[in-house]
C-alpha positions as CSV (number, residue, x, y, z in Angstrom):
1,X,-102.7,-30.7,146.2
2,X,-102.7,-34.2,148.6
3,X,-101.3,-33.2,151.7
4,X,-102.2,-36.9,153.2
5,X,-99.1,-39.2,154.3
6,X,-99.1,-42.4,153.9
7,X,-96.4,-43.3,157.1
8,X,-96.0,-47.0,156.4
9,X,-95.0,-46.3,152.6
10,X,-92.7,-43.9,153.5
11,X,-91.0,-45.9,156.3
12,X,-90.7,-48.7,153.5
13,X,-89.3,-46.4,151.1
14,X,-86.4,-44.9,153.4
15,X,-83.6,-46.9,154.2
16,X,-82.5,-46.9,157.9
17,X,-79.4,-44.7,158.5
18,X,-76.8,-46.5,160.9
19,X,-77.4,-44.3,163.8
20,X,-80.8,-45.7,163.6
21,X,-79.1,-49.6,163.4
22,X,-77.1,-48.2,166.2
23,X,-79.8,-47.8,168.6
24,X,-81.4,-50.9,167.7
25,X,-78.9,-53.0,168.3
26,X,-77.7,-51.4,171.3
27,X,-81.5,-51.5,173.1
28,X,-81.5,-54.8,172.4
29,X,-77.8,-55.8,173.4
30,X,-78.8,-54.6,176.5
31,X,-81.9,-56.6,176.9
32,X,-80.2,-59.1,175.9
33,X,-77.6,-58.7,178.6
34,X,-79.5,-60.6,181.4
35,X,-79.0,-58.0,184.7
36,X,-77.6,-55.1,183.1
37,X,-80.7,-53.1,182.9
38,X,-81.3,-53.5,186.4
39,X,-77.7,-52.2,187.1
40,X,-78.3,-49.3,185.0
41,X,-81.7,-48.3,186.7
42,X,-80.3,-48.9,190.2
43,X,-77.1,-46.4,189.0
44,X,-79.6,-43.9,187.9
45,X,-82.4,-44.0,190.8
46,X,-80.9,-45.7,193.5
47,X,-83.9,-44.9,195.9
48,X,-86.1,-47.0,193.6
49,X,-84.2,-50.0,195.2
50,X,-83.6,-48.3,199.1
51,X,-86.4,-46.7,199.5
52,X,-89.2,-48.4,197.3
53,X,-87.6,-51.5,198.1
54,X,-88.0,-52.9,193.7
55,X,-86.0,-55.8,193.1
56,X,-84.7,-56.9,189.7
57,X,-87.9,-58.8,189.0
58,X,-89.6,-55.4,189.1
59,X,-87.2,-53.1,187.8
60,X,-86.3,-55.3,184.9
61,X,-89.1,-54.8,182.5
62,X,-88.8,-50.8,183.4
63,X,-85.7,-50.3,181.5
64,X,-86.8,-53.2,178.9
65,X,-89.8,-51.1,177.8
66,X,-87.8,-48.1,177.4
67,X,-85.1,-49.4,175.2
68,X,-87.9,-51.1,173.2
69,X,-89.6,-47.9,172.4
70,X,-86.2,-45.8,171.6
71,X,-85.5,-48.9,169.2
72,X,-88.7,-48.2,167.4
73,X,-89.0,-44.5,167.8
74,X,-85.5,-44.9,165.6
75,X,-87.4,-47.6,163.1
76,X,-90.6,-45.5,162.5
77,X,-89.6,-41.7,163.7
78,X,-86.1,-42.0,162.2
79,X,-87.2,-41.9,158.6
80,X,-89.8,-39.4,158.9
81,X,-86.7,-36.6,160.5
82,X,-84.6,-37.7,157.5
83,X,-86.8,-36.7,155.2
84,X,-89.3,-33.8,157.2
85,X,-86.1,-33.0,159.4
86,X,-85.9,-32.7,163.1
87,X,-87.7,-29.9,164.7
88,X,-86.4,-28.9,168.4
89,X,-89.8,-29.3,170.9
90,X,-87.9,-28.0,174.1
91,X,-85.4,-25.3,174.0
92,X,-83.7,-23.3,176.5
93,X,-85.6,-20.3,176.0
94,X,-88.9,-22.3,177.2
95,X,-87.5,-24.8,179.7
96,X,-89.8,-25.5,182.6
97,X,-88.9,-25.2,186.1
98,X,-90.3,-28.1,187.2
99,X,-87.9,-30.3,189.4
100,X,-84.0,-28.0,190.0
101,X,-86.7,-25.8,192.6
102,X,-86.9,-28.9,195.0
103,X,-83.7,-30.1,194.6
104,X,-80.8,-29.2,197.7
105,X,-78.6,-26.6,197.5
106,X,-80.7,-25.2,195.0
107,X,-82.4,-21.3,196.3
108,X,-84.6,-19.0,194.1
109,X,-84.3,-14.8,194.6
110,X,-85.9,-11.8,194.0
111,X,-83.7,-8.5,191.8
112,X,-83.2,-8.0,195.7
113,X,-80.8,-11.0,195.9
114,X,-84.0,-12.2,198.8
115,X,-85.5,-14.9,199.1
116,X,-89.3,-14.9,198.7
117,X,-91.1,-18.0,199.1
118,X,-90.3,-21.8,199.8
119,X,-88.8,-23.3,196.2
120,X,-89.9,-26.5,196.7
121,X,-93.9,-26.1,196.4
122,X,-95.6,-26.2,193.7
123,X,-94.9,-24.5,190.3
124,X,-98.4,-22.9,191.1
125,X,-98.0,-21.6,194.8
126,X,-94.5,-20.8,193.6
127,X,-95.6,-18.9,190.9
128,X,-98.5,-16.9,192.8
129,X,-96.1,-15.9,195.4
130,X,-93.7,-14.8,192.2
131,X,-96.6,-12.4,191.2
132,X,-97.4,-10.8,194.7
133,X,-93.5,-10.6,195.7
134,X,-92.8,-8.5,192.3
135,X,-96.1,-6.2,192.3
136,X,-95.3,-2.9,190.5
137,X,-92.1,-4.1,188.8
138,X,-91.0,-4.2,185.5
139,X,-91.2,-7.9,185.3
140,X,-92.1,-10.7,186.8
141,X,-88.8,-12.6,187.7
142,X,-86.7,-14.9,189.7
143,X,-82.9,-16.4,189.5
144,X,-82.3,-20.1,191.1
145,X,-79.1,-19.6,192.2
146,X,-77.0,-22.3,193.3
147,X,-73.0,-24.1,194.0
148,X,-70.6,-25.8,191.7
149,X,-71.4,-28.8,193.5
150,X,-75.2,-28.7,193.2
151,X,-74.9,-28.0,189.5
152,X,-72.8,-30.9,189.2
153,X,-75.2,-33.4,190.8
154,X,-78.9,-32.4,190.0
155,X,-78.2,-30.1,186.9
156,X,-80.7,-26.8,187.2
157,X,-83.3,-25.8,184.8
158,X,-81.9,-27.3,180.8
159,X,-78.3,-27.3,182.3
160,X,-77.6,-30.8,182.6
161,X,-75.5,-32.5,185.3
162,X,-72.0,-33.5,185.0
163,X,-70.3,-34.2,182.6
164,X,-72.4,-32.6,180.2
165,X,-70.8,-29.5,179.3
166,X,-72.1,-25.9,180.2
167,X,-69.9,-23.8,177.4
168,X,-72.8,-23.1,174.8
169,X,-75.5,-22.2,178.2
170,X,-72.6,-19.8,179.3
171,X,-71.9,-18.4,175.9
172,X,-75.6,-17.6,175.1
173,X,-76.0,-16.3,178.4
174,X,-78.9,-18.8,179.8
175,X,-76.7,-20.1,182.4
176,X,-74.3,-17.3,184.5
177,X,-71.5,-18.1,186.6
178,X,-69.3,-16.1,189.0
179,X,-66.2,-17.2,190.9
180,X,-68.0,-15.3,194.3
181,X,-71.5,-14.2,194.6
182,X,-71.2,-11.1,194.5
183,X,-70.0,-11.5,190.9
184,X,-72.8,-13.6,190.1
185,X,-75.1,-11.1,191.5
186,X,-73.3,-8.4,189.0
187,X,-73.8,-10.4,185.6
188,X,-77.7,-11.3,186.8
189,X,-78.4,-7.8,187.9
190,X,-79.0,-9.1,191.4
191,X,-78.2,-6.7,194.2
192,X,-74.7,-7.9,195.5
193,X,-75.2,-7.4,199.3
194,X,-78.1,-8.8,199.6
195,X,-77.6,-12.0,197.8
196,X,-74.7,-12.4,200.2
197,X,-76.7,-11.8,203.0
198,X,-79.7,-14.0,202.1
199,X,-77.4,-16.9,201.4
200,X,-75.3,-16.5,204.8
201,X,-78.6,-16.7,206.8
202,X,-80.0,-19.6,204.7
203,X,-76.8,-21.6,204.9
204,X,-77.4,-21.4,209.4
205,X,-80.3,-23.5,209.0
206,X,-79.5,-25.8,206.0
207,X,-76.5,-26.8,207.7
208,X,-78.7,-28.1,210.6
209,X,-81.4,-29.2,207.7
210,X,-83.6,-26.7,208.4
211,X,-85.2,-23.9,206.5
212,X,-85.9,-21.2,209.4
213,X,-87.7,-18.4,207.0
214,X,-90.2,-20.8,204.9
215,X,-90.0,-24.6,206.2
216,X,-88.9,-25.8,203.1
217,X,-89.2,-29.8,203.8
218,X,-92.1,-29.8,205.8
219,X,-94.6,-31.9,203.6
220,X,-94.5,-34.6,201.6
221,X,-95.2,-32.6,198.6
222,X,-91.9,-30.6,199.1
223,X,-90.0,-34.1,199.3
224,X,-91.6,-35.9,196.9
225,X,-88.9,-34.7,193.9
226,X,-86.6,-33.8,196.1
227,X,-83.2,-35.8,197.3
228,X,-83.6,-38.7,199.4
229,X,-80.2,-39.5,200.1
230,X,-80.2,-35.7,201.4
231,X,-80.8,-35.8,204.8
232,X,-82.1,-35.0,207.3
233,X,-84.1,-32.6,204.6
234,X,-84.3,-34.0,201.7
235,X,-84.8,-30.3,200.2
236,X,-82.0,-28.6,201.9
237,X,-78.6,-28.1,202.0
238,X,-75.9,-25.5,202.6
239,X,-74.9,-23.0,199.4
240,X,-71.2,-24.0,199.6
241,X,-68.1,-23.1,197.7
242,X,-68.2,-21.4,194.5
243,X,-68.2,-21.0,191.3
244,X,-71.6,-19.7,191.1
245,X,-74.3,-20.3,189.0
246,X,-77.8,-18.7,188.2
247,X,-80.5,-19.1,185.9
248,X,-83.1,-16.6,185.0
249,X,-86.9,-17.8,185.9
250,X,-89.6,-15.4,184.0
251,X,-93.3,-16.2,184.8
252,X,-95.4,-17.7,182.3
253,X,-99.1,-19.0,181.6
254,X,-98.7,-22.8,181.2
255,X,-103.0,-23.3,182.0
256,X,-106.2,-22.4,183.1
257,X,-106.7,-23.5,186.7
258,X,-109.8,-22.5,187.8
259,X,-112.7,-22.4,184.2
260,X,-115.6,-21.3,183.8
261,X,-119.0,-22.2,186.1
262,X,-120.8,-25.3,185.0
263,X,-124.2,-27.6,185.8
264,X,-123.7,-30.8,187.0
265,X,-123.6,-32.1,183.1
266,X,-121.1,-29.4,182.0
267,X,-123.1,-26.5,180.7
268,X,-121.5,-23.4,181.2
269,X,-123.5,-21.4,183.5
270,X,-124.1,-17.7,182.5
271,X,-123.7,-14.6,185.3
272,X,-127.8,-15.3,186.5
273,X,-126.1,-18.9,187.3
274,X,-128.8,-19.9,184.2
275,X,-127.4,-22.7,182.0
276,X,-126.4,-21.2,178.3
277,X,-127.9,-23.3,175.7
278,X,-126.0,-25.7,173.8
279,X,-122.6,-24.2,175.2
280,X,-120.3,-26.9,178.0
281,X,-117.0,-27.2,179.1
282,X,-114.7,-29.9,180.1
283,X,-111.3,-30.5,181.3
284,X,-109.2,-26.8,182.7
285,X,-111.8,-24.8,181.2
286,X,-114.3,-25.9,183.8
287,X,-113.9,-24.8,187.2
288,X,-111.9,-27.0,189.2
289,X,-113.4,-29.0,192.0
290,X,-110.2,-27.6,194.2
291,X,-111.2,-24.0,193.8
292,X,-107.7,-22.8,191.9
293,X,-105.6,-24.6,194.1
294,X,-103.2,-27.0,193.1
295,X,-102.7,-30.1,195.8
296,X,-100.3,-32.5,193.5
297,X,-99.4,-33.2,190.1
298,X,-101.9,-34.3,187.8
299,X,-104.0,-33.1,190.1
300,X,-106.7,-32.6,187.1
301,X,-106.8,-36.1,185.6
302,X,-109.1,-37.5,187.9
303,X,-111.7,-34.8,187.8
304,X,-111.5,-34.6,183.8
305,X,-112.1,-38.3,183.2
306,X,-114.8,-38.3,185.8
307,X,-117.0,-34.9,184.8
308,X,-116.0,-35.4,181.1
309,X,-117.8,-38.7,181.5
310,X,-121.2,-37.2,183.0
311,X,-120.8,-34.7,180.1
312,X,-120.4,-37.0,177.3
313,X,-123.2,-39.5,178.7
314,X,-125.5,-36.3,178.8
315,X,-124.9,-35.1,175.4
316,X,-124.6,-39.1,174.0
């Protein structure tokens, strides 16, 4: 059996559906539309214009690009869905916590209802201290917890902001929501008492700004996804009114961080630190020049391309 695909006969062979025309002509009637991208980028990321300073000879082209790859991602992807179907590649039971942790308003807790660690570092440092505060449990575990409010503005974890609707995340139970915390606390399993309690003494610093237990704020990694507008922390603000929300955060493997011992040219060194014939190792599964610690995002990239080159020269 041929299991090859010829893509460009196939696109010619399916005719394009009109949700397909749709986004066409919509990407470019908005191109078209001299200024309107701009508007739409400085309604979406404001701070790209305040704090970046981008003006519309800048910003133009961003929002150009974009609409001329959804116009052909619904030329060339749309016929292969119709006729392979459309597989979901990020679903709420995988969603990762990547940017609702720095956001304002927006805590994470332990079973305890405690706080454990400052939300807004890194998904690694985060994580690590996940692992140490839960030692002996039965799993490894956290809730972001946050207000109606905060929700409604930044969204938290595949809960979208307003006005994108919450029912089906309530009604499969990804997303809980209680009228007080201490309801909340009862449909997460969190103790009660002492989600009160750590959100009354988090809420006599964020009111100020401040994160008194773990300085939340402090660098410019914390700030970096954070709020600008949100000042004068850009990571903090109060947990106000109600209804409640929480989302469960269960620990997971996304990589390797710190591989396995190398030469210089990428052979994998054996326990006598003798190089292993004909066996190297590039990219995460060589030991990281940062020793297992994580200092930014994409941290990696640099140190792949460069000691993936000195490989590949050696073996070449």
């Amino acid at each position: 059996m041929n299991n090859t695909l010829d893509v460009r006969q196939l696109i010619d062979q399916q005719p394009i559906g009109r949700y397909q025309k749709w986004v066409v002509f919509l990407g470019f009637l908005i191109i078209a539309l001299d200024g309107l991208d701009v508007a739409i980028i400085g309604f979406i990321a404001p701070q790209l214009k305040s704090d970046w300073g981008l003006g519309a000879q800048s910003l133009g082209p961003v929002l150009s690009a974009a609409l001329i790859g959804l116009a052909l991602g619904a030329l060339i992807a749309g016929p292969l869905a119709d006729r392979y179907g459309r597989k979901a590649v990020l679903r709420y039971i995988a969603f990762p916590h990547l940017l609702d942790r720095y956001k304002p308003g927006v805590i994470g807790v332990l079973r305890s209802g405690r706080r454990f660690t400052n939300e807004s570092n890194s998904y690694h440092d985060v994580g690590a201290a996940l692992i140490e505060a839960c030692a002996g449990q039965a799993e490894t575990a956290m809730w972001l917890v946050c207000d109606r409010r905060t929700l409604a503005k930044y969204g938290l974890g595949f809960a979208k902001p307003a006005p994108m609707p919450l029912g089906p995340l309530l009604r499969n139970g990804y997303l809980l929501k209680g009228k007080t915390l201490a309801e909340l606390a009862g449909k997460a399993g969190i103790d009660a008492q002492g989600l009160e309690r750590t959100v009354r003494d988090y809420n006599l610093g964020a009111v100020q700004g401040e994160d008194r237990q773990y300085g939340r704020g402090s660098n410019s990694f914390n700030r970096y996804l954070a709020d600008p507008q949100q000042q004068p922390n850009p990571c903090v603000a109060p947990v106000g009114e109600g209804p409640y929300f929480a989302v469960k955060v269960i620990m997971g493997d996304l990589g390797t961080f710190d591989g396995l011992r190398t030469s210089v040219v990428g052979e994998v060194l054996a326990a006598d630190g003798q190089a292993i014939e004909g066996l190297y190792a590039v990219g995460n599964d060589r030991a990281s020049i940062m020793g297992g610690n994580y200092p930014g995002a994409g941290i990696t990239l640099g140190p792949i391309m460069t000691f993936g080159y000195i490989t590949g020269r050696h073996l070449a």
